[in-house]
Structures are given as structure tokens and as C-alpha cells.
N, CA, C and O atoms as CSV, one atom per row, in Angstrom:
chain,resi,resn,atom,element,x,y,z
A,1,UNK,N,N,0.837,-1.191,0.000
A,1,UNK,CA,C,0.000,0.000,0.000
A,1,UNK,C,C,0.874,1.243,0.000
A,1,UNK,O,O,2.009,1.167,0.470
A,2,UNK,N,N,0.398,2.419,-0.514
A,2,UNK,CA,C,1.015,3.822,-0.188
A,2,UNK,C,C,0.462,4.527,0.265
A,2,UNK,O,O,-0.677,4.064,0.335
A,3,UNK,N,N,0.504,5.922,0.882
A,3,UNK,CA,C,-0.374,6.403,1.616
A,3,UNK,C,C,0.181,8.081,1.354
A,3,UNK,O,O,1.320,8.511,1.535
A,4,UNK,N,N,-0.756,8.657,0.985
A,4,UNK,CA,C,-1.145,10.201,0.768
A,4,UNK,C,C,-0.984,10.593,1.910
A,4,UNK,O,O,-1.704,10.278,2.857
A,5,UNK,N,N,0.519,11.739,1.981
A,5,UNK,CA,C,0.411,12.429,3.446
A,5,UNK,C,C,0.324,14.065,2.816
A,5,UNK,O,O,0.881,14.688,1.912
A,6,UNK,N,N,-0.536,14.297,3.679
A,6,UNK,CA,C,-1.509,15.822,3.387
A,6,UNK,C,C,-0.479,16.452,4.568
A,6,UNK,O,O,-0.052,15.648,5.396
A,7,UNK,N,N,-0.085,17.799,4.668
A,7,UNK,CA,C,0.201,18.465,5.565
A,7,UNK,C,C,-0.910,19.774,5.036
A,7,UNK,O,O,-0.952,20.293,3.920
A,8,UNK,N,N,-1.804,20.099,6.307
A,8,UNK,CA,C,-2.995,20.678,6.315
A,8,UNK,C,C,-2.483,21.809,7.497
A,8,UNK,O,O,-1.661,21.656,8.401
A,9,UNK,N,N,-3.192,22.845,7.172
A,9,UNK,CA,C,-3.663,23.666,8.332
A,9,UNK,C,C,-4.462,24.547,8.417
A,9,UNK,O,O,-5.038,24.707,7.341
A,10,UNK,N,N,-4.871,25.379,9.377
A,10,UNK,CA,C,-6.097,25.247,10.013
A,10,UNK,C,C,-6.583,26.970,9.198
A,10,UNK,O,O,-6.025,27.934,9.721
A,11,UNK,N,N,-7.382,27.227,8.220
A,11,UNK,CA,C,-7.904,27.983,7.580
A,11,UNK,C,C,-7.391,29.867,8.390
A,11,UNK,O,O,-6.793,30.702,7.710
A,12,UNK,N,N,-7.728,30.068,9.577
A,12,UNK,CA,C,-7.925,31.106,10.338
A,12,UNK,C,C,-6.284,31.341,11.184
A,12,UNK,O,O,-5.964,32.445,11.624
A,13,UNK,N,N,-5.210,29.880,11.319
A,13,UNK,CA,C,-4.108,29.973,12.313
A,13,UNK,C,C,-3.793,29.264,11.156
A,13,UNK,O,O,-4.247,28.120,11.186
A,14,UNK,N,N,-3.039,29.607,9.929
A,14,UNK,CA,C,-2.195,29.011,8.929
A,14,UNK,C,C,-1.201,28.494,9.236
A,14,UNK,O,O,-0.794,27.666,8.421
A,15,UNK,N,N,-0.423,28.690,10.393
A,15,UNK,CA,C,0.930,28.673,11.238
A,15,UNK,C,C,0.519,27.467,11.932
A,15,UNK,O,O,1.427,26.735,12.325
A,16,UNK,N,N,-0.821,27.086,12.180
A,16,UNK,CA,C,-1.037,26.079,12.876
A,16,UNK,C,C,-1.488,24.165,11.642
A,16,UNK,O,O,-2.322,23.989,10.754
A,17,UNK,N,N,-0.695,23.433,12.112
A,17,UNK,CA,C,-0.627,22.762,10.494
A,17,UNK,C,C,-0.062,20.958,11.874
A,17,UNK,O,O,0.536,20.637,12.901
A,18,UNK,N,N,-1.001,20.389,10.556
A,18,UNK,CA,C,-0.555,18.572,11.162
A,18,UNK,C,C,-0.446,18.097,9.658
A,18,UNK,O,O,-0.843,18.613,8.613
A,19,UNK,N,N,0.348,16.732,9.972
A,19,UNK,CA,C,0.110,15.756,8.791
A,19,UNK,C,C,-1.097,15.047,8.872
A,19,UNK,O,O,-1.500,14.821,10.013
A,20,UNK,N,N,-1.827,14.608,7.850
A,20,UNK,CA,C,-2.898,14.096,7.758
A,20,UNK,C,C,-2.496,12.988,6.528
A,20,UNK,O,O,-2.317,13.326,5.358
A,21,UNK,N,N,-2.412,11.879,6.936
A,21,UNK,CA,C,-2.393,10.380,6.127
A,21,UNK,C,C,-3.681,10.014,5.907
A,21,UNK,O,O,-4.649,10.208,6.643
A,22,UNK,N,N,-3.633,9.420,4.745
A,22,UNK,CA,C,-4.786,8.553,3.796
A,22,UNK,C,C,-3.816,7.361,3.159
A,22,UNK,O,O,-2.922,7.439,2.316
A,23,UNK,N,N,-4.311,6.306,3.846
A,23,UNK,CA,C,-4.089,5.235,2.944
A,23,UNK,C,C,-4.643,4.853,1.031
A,23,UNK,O,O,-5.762,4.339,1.061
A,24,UNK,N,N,-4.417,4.916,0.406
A,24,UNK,CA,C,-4.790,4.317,-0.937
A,24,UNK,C,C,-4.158,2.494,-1.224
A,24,UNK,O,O,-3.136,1.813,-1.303
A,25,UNK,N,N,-5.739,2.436,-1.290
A,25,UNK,CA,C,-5.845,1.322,-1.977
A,25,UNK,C,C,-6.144,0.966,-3.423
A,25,UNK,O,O,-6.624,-0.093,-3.825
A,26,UNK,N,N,-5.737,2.152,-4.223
A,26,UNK,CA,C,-5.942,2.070,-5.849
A,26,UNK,C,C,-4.578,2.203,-6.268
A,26,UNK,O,O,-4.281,1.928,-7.430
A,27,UNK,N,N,-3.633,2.633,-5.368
A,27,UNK,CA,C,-2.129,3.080,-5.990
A,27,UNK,C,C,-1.218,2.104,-5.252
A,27,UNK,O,O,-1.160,1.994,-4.027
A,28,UNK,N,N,-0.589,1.481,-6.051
A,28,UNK,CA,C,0.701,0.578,-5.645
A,28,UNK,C,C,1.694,0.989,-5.481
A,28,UNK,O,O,2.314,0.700,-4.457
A,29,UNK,N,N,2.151,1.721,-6.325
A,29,UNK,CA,C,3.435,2.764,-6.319
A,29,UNK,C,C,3.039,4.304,-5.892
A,29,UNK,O,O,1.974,4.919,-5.893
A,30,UNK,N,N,4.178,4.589,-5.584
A,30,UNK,CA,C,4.423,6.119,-5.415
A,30,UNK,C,C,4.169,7.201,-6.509
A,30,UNK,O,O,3.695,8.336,-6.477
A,31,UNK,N,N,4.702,6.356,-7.545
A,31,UNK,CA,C,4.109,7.489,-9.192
A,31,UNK,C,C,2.580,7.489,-9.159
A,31,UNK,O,O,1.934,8.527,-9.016
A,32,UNK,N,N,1.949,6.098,-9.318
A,32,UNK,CA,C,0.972,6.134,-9.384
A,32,UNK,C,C,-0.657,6.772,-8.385
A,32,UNK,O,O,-1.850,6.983,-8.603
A,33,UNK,N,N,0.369,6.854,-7.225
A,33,UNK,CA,C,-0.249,7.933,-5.919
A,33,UNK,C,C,-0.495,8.815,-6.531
A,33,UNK,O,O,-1.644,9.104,-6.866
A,34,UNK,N,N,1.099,9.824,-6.997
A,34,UNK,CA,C,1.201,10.672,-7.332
A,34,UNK,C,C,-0.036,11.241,-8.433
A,34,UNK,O,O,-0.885,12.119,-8.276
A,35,UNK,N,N,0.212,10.479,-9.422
A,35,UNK,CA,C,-0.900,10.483,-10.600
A,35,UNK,C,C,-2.619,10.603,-10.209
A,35,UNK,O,O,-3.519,11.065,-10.909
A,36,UNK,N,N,-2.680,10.089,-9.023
A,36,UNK,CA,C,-4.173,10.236,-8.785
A,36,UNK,C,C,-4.388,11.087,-7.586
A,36,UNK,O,O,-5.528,11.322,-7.186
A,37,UNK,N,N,-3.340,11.551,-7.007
A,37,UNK,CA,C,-3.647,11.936,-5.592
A,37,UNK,C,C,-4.541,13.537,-5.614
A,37,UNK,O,O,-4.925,13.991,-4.537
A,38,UNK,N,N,-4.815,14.313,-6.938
A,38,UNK,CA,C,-5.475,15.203,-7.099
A,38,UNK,C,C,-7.193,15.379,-6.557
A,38,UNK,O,O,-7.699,16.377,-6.043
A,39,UNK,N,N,-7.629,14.492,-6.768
A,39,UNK,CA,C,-8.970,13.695,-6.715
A,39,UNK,C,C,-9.277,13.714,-5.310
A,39,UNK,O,O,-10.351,13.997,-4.780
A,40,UNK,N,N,-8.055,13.334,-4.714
A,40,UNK,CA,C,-8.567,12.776,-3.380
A,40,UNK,C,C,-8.461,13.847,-2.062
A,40,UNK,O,O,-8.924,13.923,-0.924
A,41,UNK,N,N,-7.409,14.747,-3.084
A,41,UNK,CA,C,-7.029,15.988,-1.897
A,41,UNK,C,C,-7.795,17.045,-2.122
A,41,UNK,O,O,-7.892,17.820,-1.170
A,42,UNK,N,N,-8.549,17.397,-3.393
A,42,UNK,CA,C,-9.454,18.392,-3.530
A,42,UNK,C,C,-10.687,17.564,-2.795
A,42,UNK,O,O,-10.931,18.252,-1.803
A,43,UNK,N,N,-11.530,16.497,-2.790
A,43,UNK,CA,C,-12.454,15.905,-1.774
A,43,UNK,C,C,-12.209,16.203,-0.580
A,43,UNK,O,O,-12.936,16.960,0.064
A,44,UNK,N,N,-10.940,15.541,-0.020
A,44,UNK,CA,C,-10.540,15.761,1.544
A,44,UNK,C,C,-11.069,17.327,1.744
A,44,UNK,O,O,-12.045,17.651,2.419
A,45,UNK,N,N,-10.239,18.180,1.035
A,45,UNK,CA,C,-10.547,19.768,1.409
A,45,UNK,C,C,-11.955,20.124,1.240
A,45,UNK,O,O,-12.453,20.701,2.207
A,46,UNK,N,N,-12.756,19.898,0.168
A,46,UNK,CA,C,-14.310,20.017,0.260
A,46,UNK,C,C,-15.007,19.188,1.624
A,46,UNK,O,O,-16.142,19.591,1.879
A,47,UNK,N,N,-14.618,18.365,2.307
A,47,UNK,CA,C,-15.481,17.814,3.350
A,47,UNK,C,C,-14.467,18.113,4.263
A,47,UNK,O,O,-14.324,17.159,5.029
A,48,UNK,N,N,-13.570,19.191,4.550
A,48,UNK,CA,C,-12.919,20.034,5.712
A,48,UNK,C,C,-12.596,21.587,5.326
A,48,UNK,O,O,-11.439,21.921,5.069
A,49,UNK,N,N,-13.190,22.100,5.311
A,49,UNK,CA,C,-13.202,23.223,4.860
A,49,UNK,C,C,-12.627,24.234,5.766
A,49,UNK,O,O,-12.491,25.318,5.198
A,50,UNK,N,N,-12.208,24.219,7.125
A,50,UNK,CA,C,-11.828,24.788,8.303
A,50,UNK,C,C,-10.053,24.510,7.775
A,50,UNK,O,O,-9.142,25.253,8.140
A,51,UNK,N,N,-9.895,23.519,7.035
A,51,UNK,CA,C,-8.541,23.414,6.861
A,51,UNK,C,C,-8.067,23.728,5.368
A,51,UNK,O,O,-8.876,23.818,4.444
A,52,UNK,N,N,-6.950,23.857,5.239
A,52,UNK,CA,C,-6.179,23.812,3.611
A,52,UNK,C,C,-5.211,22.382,3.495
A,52,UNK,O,O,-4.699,21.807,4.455
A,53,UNK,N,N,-5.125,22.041,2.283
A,53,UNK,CA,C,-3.519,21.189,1.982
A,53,UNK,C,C,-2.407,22.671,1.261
A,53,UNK,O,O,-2.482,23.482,0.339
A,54,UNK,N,N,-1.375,22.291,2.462
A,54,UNK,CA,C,0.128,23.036,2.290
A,54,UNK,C,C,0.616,22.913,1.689
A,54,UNK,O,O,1.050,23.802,0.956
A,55,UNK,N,N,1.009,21.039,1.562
A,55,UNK,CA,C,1.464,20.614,0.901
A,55,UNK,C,C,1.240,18.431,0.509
A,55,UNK,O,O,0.262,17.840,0.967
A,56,UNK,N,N,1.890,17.983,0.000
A,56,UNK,CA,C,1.658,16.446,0.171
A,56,UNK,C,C,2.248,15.985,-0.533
A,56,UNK,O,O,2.489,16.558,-1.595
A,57,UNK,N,N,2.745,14.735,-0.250
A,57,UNK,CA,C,3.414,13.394,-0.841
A,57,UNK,C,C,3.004,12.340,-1.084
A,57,UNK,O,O,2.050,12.064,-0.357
A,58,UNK,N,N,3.316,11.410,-1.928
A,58,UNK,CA,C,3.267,10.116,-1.460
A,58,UNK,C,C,4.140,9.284,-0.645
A,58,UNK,O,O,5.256,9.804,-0.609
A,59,UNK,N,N,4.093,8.342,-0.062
A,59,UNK,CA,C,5.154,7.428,0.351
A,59,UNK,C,C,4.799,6.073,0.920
A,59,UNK,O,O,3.874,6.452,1.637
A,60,UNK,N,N,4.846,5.097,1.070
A,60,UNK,CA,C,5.468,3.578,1.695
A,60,UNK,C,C,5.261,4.349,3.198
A,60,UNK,O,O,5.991,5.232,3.647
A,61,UNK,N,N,3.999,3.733,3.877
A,61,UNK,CA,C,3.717,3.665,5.264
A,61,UNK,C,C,5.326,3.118,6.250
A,61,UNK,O,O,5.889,2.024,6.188
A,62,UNK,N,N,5.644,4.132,6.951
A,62,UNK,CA,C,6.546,3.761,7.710
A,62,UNK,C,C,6.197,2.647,9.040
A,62,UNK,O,O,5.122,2.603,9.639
A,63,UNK,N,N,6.859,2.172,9.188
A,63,UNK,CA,C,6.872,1.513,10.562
A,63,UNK,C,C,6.770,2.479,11.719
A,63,UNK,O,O,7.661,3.269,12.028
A,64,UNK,N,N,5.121,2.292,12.588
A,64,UNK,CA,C,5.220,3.121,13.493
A,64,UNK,C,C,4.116,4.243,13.433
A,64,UNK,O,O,3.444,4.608,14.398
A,65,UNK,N,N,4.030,4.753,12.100
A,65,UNK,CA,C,3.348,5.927,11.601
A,65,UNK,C,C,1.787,5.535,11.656
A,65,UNK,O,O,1.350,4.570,11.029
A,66,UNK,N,N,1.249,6.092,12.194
A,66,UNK,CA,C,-0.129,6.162,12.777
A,66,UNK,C,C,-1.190,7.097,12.071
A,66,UNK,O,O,-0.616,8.171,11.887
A,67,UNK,N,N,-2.497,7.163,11.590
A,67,UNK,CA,C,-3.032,8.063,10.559
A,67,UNK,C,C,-4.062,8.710,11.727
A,67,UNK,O,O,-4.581,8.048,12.626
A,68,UNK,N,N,-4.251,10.264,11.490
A,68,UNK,CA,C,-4.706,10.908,12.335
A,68,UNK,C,C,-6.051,10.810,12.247
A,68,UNK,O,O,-6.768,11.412,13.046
């Protein structure tokens, strides 16, 4: 699996910002995250609207890493 990490923050305290992980289960690779991850981060932001995406990656779930 790979997993979409969103770094978001908070619409009103811009300075104020978390990572936010999404697992994908349509993307095997990291390119292919990449390639679709548009879709999923304009949704995320329409059903959180108090927040923005800063920025985001893909990557290979680390050992340890926990989704908020």
C-alpha cells in the first residue's frame, strides 16, 4: 500500500498545520499515488473546509506511523 500524506492547516491559524495520512488502496506505487492523488485531496478539502492542503506526498507507510 502507499499512503497520501496531506500536511494541512487550520484555515484562520495558517501557522497552525498537522500531517494528515490517507491510505490508498488504488495506488501501488508512489508514481501512481502521485498520478491520482489530485482527486482525493481536492475531496478531503471540500469535506474540511476549516482546513487547507500546504502541501503532500506520497510514500510507503513507515513503521510506526499512525493516521490521524
Amino acid at each position: 500500500m502507499i499512503e497520501l500524506v496531506m500536511t494541512v492547516c487550520i484555515v484562520t491559524q495558517p501557522a497552525t498545520c498537522r500531517d494528515q495520512r490517507l491510505l490508498s488502496d488504488t495506488s501501488s506505487t508512489p508514481m501512481q499515488c502521485l498520478m491520482t492523488a489530485q482527486p482525493t485531496i481536492a475531496q478531503w478539502g471540500a469535506e474540511h473546509p476549516k482546513w487547507f492542503v500546504q502541501r503532500w506526498k506520497c510514500q510507503y507507510p513507515r513503521k510506526g506511523d499512525k493516521d490521524i
